[in-house]
Backbone as JSON, one array per atom type, in Angstrom:
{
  "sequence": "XXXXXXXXXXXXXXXXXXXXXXXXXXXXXXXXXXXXXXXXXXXXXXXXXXXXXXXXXXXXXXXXXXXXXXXXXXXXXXXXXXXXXXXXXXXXXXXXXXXXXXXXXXXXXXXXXXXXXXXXXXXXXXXXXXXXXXXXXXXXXXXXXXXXXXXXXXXXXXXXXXXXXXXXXXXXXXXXXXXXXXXXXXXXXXXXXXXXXXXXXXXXXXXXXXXXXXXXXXXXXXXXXXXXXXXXXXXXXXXXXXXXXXXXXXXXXXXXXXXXXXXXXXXXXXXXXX",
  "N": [[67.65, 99.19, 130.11], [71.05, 100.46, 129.88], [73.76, 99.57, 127.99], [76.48, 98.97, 126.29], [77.98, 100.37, 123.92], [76.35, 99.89, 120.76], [75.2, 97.85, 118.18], [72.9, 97.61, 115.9], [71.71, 95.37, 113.6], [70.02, 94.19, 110.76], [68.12, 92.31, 108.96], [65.75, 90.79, 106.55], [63.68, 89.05, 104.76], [64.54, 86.69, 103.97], [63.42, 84.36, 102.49], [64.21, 81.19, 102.53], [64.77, 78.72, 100.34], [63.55, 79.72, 98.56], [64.56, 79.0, 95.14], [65.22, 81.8, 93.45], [66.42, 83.31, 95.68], [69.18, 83.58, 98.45], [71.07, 81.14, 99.12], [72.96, 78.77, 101.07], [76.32, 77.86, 100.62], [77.06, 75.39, 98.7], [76.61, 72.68, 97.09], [73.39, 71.18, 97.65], [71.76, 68.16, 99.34], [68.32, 66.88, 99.42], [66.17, 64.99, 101.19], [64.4, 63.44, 99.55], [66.14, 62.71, 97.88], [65.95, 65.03, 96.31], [67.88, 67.89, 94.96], [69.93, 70.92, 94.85], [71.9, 72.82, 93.12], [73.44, 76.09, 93.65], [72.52, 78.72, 91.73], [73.44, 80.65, 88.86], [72.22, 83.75, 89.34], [71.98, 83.53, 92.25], [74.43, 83.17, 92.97], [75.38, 85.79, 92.88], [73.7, 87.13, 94.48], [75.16, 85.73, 96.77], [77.4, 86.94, 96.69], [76.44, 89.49, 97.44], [76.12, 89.18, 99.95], [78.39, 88.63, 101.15], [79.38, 90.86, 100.93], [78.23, 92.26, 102.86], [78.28, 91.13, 105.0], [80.82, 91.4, 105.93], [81.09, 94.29, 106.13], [79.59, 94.46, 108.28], [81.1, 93.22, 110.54], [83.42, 94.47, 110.11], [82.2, 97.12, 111.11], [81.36, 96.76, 113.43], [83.46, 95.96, 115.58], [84.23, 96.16, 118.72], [81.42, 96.93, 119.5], [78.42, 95.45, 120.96], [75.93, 93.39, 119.43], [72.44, 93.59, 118.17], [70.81, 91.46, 116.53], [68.18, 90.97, 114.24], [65.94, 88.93, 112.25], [63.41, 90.21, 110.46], [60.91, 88.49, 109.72], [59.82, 86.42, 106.89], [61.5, 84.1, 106.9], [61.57, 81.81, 105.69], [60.95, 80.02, 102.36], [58.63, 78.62, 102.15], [55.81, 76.51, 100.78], [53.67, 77.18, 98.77], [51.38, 78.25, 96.93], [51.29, 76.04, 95.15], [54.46, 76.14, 94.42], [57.06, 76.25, 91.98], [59.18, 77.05, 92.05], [61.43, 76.48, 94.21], [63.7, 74.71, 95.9], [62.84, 72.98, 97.76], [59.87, 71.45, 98.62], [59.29, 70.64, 100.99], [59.02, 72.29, 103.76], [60.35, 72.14, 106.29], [62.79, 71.32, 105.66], [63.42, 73.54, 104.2], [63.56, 75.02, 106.43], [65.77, 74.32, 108.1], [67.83, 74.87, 106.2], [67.75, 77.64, 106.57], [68.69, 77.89, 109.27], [71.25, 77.24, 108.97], [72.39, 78.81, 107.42], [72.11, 81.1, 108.7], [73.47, 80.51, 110.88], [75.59, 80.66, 109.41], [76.12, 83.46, 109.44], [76.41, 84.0, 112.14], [78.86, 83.46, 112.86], [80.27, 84.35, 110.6], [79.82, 87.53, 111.74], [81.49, 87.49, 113.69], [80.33, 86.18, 116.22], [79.41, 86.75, 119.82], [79.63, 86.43, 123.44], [76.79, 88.17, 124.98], [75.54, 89.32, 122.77], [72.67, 89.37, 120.72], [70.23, 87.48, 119.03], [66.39, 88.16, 117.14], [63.24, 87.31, 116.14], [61.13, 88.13, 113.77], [57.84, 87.57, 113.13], [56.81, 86.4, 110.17], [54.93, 86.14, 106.99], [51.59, 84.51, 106.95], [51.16, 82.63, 104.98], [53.63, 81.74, 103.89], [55.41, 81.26, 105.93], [54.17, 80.09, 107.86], [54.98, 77.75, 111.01], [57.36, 77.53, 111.22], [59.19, 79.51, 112.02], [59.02, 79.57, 114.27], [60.25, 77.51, 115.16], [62.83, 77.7, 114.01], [63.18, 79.6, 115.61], [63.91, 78.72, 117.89], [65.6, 76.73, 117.49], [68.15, 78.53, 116.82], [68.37, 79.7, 119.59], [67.26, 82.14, 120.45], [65.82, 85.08, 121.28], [63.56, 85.3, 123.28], [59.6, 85.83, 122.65], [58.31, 86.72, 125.68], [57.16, 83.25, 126.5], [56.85, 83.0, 123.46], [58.29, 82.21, 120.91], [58.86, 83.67, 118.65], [58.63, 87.37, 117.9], [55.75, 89.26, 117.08], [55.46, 92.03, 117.03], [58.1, 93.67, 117.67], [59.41, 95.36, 120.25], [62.08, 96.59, 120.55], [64.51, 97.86, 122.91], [67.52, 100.08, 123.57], [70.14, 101.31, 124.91], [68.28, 103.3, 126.33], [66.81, 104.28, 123.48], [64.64, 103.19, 121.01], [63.56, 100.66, 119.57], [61.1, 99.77, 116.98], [60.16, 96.53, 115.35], [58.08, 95.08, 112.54], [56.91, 92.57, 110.53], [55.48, 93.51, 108.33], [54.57, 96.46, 106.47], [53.48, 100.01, 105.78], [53.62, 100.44, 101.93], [56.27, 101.55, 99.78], [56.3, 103.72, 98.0], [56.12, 105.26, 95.12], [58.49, 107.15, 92.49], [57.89, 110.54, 93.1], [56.2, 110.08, 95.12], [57.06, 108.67, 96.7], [58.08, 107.41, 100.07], [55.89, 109.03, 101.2], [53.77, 107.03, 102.14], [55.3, 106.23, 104.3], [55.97, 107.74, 106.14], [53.44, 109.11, 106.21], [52.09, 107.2, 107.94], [54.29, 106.9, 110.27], [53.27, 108.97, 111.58], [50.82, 108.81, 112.55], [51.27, 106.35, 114.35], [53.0, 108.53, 115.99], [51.03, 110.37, 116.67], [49.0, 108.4, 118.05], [50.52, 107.55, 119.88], [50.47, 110.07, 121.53], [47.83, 110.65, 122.29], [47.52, 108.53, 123.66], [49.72, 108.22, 125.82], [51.49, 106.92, 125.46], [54.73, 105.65, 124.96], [57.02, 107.17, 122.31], [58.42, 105.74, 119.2], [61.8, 105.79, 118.23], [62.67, 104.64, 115.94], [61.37, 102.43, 113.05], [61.06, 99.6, 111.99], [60.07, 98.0, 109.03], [59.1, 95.29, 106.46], [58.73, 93.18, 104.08], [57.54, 94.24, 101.64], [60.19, 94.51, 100.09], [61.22, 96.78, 99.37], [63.64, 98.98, 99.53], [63.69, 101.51, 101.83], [64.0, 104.64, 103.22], [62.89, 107.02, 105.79], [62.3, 109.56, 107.45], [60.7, 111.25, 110.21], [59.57, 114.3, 111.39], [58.56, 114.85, 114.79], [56.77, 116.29, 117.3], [57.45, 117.32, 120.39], [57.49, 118.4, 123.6], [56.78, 121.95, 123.68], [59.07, 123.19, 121.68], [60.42, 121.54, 121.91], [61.78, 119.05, 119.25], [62.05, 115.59, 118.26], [63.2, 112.84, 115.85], [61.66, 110.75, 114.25], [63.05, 107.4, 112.73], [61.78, 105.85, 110.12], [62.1, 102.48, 108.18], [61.58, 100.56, 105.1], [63.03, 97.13, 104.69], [65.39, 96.26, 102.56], [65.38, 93.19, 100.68], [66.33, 89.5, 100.65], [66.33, 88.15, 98.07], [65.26, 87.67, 94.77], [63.62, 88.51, 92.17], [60.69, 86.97, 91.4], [58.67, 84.47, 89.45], [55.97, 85.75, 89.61], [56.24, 88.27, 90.38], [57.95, 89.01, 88.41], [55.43, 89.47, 87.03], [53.79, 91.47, 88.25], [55.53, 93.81, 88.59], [57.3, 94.44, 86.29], [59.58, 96.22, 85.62], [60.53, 97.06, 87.75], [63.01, 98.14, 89.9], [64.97, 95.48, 91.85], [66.43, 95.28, 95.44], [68.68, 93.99, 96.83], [70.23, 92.98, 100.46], [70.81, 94.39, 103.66], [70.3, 96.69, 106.75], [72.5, 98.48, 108.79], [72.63, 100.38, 112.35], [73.53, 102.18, 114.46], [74.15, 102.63, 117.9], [74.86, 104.9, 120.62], [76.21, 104.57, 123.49], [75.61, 106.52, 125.36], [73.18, 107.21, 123.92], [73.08, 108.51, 122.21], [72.49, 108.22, 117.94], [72.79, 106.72, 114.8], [72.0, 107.7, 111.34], [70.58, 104.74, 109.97], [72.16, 102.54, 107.76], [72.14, 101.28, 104.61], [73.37, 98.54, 103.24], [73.28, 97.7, 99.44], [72.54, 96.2, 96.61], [71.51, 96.19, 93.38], [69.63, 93.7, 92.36]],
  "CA": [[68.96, 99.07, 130.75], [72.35, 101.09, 129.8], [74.72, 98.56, 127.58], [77.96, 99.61, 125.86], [77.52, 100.71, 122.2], [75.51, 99.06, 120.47], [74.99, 97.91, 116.47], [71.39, 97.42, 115.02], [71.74, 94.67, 112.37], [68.35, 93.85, 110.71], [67.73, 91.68, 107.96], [64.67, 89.94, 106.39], [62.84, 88.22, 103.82], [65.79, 85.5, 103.13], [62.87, 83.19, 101.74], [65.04, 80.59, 101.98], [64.41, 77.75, 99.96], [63.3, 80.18, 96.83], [65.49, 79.27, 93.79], [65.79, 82.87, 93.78], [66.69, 83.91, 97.08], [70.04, 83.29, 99.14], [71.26, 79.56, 99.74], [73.73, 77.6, 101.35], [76.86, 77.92, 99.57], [77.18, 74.01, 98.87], [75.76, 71.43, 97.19], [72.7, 70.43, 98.4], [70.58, 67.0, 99.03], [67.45, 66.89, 99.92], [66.21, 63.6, 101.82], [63.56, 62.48, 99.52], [66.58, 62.39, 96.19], [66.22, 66.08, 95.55], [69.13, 68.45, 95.35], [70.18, 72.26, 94.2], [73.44, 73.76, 93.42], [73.03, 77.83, 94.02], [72.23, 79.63, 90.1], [74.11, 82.24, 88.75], [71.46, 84.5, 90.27], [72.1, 83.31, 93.91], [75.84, 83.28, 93.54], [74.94, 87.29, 92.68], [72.78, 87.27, 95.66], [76.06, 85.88, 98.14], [78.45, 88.0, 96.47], [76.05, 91.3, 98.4], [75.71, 88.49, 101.63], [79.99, 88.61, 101.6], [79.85, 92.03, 101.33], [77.25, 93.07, 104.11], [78.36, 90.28, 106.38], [82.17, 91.87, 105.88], [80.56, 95.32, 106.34], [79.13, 94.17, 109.96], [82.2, 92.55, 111.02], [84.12, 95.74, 110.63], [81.6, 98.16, 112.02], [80.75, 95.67, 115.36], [84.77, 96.76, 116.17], [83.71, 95.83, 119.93], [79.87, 97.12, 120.01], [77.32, 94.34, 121.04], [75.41, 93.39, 118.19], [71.19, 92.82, 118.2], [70.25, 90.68, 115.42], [67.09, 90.86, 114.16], [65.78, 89.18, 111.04], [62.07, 90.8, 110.11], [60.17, 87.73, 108.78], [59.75, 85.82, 106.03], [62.53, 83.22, 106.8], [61.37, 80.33, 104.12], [59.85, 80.97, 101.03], [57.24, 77.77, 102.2], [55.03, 75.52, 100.05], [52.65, 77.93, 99.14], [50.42, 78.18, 95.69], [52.01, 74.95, 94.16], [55.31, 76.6, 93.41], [57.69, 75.22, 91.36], [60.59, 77.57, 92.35], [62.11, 76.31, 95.64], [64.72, 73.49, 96.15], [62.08, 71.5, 98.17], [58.81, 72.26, 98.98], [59.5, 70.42, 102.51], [59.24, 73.21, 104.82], [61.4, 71.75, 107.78], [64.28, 71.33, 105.0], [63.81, 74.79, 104.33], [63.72, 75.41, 107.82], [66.88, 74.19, 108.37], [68.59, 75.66, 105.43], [67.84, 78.72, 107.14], [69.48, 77.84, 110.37], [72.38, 76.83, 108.31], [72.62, 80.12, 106.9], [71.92, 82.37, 110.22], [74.68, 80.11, 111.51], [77.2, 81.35, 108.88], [76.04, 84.77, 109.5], [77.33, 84.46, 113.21], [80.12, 83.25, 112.43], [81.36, 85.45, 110.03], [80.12, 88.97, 112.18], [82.04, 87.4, 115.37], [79.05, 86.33, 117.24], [79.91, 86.67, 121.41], [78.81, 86.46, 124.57], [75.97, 90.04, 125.22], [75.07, 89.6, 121.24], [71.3, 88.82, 120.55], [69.36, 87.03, 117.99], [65.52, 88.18, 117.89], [62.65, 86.53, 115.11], [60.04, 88.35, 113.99], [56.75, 87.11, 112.2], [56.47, 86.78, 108.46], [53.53, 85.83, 106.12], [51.56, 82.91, 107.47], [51.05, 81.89, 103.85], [55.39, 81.63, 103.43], [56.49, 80.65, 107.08], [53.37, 78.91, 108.89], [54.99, 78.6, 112.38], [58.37, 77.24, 111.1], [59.99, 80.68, 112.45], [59.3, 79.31, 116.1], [61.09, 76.36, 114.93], [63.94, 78.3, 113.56], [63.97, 80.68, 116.7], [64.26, 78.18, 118.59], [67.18, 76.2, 116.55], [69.16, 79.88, 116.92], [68.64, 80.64, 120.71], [67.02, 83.6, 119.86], [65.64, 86.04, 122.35], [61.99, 84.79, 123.26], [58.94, 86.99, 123.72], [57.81, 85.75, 127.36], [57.26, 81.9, 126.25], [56.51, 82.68, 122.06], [60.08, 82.15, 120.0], [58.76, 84.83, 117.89], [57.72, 88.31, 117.96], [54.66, 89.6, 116.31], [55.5, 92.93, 117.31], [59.39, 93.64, 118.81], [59.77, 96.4, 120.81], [63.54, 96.37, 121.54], [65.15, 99.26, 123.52], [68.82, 99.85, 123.22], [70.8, 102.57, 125.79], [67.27, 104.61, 125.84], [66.37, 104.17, 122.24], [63.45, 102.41, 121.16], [62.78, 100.27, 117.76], [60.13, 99.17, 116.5], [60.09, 95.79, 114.37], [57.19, 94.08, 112.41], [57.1, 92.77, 109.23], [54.67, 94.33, 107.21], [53.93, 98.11, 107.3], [53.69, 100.36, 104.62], [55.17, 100.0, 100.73], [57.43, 102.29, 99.78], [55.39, 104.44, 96.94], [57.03, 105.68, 93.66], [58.63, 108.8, 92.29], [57.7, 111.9, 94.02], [55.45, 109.71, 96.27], [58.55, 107.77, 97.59], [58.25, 107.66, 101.36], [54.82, 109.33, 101.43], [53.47, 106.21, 102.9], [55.94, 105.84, 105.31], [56.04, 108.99, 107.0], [51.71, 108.99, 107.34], [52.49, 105.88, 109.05], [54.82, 107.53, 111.46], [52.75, 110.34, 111.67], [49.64, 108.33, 113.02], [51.91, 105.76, 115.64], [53.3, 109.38, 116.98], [49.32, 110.55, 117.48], [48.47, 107.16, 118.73], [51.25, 107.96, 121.27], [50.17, 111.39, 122.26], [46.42, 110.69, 122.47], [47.35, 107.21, 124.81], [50.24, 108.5, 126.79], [52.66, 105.97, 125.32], [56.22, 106.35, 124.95], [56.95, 107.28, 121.05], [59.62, 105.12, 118.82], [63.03, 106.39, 117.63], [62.63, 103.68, 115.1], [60.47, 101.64, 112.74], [61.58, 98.86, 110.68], [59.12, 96.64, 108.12], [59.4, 94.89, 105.07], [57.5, 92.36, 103.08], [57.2, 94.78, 99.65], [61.46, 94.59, 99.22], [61.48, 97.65, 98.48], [64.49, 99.33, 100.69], [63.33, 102.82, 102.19], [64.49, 105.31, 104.6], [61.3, 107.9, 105.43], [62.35, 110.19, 108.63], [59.32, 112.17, 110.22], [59.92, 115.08, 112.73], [57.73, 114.45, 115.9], [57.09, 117.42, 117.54], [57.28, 116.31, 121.53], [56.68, 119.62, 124.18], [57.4, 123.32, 123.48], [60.1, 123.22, 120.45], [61.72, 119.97, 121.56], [61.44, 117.48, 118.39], [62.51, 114.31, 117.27], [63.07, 112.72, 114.23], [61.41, 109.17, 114.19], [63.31, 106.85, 111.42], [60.74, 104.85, 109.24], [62.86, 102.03, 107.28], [61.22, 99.33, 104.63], [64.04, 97.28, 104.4], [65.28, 95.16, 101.6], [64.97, 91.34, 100.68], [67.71, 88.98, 99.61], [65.15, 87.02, 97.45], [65.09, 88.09, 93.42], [62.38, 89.05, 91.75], [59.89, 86.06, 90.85], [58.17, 84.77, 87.86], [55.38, 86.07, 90.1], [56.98, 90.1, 90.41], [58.05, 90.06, 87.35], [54.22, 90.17, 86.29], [53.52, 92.6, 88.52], [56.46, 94.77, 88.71], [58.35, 93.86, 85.4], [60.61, 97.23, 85.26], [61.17, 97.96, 88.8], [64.45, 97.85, 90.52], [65.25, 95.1, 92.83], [67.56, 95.61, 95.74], [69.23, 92.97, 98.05], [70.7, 93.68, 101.4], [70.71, 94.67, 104.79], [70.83, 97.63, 106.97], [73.52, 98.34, 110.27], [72.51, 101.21, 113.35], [74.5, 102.31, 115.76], [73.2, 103.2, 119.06], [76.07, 103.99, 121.37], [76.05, 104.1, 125.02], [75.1, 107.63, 125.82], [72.34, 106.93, 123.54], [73.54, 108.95, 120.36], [72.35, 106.94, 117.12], [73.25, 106.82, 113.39], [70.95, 107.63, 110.75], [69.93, 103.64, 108.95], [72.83, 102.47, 106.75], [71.65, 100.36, 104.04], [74.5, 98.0, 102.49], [72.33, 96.89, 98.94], [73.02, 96.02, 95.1], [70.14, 95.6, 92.34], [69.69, 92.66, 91.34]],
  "C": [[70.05, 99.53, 129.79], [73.03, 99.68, 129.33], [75.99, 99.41, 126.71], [77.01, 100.14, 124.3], [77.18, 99.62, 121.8], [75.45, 98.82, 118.71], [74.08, 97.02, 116.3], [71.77, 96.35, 114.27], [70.52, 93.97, 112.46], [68.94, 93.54, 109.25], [66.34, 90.9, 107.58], [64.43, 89.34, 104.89], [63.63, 87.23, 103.2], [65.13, 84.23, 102.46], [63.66, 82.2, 101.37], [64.38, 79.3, 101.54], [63.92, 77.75, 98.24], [64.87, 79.49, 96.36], [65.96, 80.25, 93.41], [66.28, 83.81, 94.56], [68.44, 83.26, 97.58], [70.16, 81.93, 99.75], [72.65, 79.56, 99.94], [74.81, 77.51, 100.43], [77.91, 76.89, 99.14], [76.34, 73.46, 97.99], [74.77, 71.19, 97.44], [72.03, 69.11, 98.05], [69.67, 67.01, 99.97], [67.2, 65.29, 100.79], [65.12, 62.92, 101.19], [64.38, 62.89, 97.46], [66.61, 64.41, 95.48], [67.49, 66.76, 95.57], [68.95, 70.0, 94.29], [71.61, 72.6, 94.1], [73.12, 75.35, 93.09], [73.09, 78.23, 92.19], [73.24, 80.79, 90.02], [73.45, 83.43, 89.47], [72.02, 84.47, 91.91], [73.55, 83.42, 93.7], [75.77, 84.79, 93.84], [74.67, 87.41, 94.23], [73.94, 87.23, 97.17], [76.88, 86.49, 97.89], [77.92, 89.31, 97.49], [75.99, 90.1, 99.76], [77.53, 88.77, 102.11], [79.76, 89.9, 101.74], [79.36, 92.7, 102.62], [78.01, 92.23, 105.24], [80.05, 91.19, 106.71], [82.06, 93.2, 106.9], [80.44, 95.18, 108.13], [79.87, 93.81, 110.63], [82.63, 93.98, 111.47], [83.34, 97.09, 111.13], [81.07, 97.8, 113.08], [81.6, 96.74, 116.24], [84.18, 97.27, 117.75], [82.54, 96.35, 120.49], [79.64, 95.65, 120.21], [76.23, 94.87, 119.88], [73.79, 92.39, 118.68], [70.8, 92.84, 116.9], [69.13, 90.64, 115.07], [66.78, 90.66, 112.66], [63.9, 89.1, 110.96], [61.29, 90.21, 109.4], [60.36, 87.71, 107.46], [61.32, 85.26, 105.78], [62.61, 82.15, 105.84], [60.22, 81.57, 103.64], [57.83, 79.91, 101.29], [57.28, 77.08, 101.06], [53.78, 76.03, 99.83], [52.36, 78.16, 97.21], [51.42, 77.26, 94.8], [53.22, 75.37, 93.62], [56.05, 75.85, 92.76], [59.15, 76.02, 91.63], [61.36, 78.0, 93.55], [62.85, 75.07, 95.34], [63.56, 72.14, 96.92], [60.85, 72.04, 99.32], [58.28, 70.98, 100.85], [59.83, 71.71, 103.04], [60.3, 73.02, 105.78], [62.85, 71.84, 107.07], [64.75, 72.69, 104.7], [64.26, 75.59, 105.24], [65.21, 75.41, 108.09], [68.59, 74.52, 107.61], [68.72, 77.04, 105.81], [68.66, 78.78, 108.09], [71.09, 78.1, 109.91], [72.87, 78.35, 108.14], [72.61, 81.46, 107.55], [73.43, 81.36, 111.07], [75.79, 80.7, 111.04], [77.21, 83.21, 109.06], [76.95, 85.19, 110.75], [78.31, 83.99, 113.4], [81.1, 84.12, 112.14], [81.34, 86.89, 110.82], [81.12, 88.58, 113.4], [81.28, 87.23, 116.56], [79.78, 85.78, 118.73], [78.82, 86.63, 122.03], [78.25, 88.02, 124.74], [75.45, 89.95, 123.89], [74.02, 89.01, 121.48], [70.78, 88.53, 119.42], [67.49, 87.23, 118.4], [64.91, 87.7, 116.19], [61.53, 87.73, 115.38], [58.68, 87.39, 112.98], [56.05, 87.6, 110.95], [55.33, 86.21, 108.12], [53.6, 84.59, 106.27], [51.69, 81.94, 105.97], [52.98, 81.31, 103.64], [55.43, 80.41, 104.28], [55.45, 79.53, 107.49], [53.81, 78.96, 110.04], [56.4, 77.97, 112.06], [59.62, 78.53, 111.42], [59.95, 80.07, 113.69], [60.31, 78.19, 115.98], [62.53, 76.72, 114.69], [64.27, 79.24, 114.56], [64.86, 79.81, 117.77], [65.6, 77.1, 118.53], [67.91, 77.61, 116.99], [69.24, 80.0, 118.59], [68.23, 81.74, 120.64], [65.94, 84.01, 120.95], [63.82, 85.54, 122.29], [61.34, 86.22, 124.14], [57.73, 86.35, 124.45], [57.67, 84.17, 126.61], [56.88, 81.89, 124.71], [58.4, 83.22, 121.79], [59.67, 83.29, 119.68], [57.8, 85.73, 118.26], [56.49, 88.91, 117.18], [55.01, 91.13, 116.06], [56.61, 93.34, 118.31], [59.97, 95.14, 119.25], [61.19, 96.34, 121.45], [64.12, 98.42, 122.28], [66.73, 98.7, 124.26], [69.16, 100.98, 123.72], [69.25, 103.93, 125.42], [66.75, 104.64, 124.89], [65.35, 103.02, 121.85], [63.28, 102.17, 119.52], [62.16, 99.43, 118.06], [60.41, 98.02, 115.32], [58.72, 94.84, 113.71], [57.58, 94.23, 110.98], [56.7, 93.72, 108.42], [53.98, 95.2, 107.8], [53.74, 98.54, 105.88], [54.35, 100.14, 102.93], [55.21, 101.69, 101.02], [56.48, 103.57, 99.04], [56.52, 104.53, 96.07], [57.47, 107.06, 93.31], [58.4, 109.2, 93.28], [56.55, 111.66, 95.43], [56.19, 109.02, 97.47], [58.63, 108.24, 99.14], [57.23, 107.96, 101.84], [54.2, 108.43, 102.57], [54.22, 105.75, 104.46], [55.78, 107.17, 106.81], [54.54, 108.99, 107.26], [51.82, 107.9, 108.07], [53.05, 106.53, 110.58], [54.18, 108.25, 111.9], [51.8, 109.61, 112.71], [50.51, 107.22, 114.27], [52.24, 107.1, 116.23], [51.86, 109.97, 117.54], [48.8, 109.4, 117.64], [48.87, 107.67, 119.83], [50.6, 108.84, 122.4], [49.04, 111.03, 122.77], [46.63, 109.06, 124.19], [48.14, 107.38, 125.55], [51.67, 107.56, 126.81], [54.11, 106.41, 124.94], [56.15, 106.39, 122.5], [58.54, 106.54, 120.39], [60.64, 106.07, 118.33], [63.18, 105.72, 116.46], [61.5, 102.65, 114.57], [60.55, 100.69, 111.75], [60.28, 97.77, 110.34], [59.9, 96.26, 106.97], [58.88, 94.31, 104.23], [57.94, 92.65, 101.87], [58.98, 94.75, 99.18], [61.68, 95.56, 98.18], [61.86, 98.85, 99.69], [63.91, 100.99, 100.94], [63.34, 103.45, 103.34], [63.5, 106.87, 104.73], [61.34, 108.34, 107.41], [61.23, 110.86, 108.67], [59.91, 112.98, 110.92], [59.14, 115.19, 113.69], [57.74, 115.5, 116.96], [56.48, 117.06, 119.55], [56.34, 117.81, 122.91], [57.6, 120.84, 123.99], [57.82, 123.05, 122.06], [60.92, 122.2, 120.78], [60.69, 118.95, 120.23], [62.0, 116.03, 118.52], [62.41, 113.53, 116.64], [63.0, 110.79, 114.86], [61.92, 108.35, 112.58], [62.44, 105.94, 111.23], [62.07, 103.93, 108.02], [62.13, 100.57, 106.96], [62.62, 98.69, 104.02], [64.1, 96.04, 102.94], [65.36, 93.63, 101.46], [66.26, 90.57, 100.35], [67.15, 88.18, 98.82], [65.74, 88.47, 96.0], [64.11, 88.08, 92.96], [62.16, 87.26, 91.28], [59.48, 85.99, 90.16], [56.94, 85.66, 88.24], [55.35, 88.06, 90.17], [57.76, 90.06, 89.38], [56.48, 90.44, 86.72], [53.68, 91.4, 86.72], [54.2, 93.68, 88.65], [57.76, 94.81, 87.96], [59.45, 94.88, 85.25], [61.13, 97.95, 87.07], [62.35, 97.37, 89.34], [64.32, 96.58, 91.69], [66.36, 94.95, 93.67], [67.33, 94.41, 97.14], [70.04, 93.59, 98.78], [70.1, 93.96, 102.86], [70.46, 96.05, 104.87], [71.23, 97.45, 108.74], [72.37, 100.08, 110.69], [72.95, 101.1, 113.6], [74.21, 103.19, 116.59], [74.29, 103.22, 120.4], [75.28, 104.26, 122.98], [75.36, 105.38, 125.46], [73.73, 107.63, 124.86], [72.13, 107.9, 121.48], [73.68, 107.66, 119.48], [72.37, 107.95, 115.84], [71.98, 107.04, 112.73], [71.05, 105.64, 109.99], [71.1, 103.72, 108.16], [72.69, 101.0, 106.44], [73.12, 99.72, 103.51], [73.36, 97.27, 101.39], [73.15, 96.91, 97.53], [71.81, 95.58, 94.68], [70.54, 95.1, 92.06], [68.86, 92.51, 89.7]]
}
């Protein structure tokens, strides 16, 4: 169905509850005596949340806005960590809400705007995303809060959301992965008769990447399918620094814009290394 212009906003991996990830910008107490006040790190972390959320505000400028954050909403209770505020899940849970609340807040959340959930790592979330979709109001697929797999379509345009797809690769391999990815969903398509995406957003590896393919449809008509791994608002762990002690980490979002006639933007990332 045909809607006015439209603006993409996708976020994920807000692991909330890490010590190094995006909190609550307060105080907190837990209910069994614990408590956190946000780290120099995390203040870092809402300094890029003011700026993106700012960012989205002024590029809405009366589109309808679909929300979508791409799993891994808590960080969980997962291999004994020791670097979360409270390895109660539900508290995490609800630190999340907290924090998707100030989000619609600050973009101007209205009536026609959508919130959609997708499904992060059972080891993180468990099923505390249905819990959290369902705290938000968030767009249910047929009777599950959350999607596994969110096929949204926006004036004609078609994205794709799941968490985890491809990483990113390195150097001169950068994108590689992303684009055989695309490559193989567009010959899935062809071979089954299915419609082909305009869009493909994952994430998981937090490691932000924009990896266009050209999709070659009938005769000399193409089009260019965007592949985007997007980034995390989480900081590297004691965990990633062992395995990835020199690589860049980047926090952040990214906005689309999909207007009414169905003309869309290339992926604009708003990010800062942390």
């Amino acid at each position: 169905m045909k809607t006015k212009d439209v603006l993409q906003v996708t976020v994920s991996d807000f692991h909330t509850g890490s010590n190094y990830a995006l909190f609550v910008d307060r105080f907190w107490q837990g209910r069994k005596g614990n408590n956190h006040t946000p780290t120099s790190k995390q203040l870092r972390i809402r300094d890029q949340f003011d700026t993106f959320l700012d960012a989205v505000k002024e590029a809405r400028n009366g589109k309808a806005v679909k929300l979508v954050h791409n799993g891994d909403a808590i960080d969980g209770d997962h291999h004994n960590s020791a670097d979360v505020c409270s390895r109660n899940e539900l508290e995490q849970a609800e630190l999340h809400v907290e924090l998707m609340n100030e989000v619609q807040k600050r973009i101007g959340w209205r009536a026609g705007d959508e919130l959609y959930y997708t499904r992060g790592t059972q080891t993180h979330v468990h099923d505390y995303e249905n819990y959290i979709s369902e705290q938000m109001n968030a767009v249910y697929d047929g009777d599950n809060p959350v999607f596994d797999l969110l096929k949204l379509r926006v004036n004609g345009r078609v994205t794709w959301y799941v968490h985890k797809g491809p990483n990113s690769g390195k150097g001169p391999n950068e994108g590689n992965a992303v684009r055989n990815w695309l490559r193989n969903i567009y010959i899935d398509a062809l071979k089954n008769g299915t419609e082909i995406p305009d869009n493909v957003y994952t994430a998981h590896f937090h490691s932000p990447t924009w990896s266009p393919f050209g999709a070659r449809l009938k005769g000399f008509q193409f089009k260019i399918m965007n592949g985007v791994i997007l980034p995390s608002w989480q900081m590297k762990t004691a965990y990633a620094h062992e395995v990835a002690p020199v690589e860049p980490n980047m926090i952040g979002g990214v906005m689309q814009e999909i207007k009414e006639d169905g003309t869309m933007s290339v992926p604009m990332f708003s990010v800062i290394e942390s």
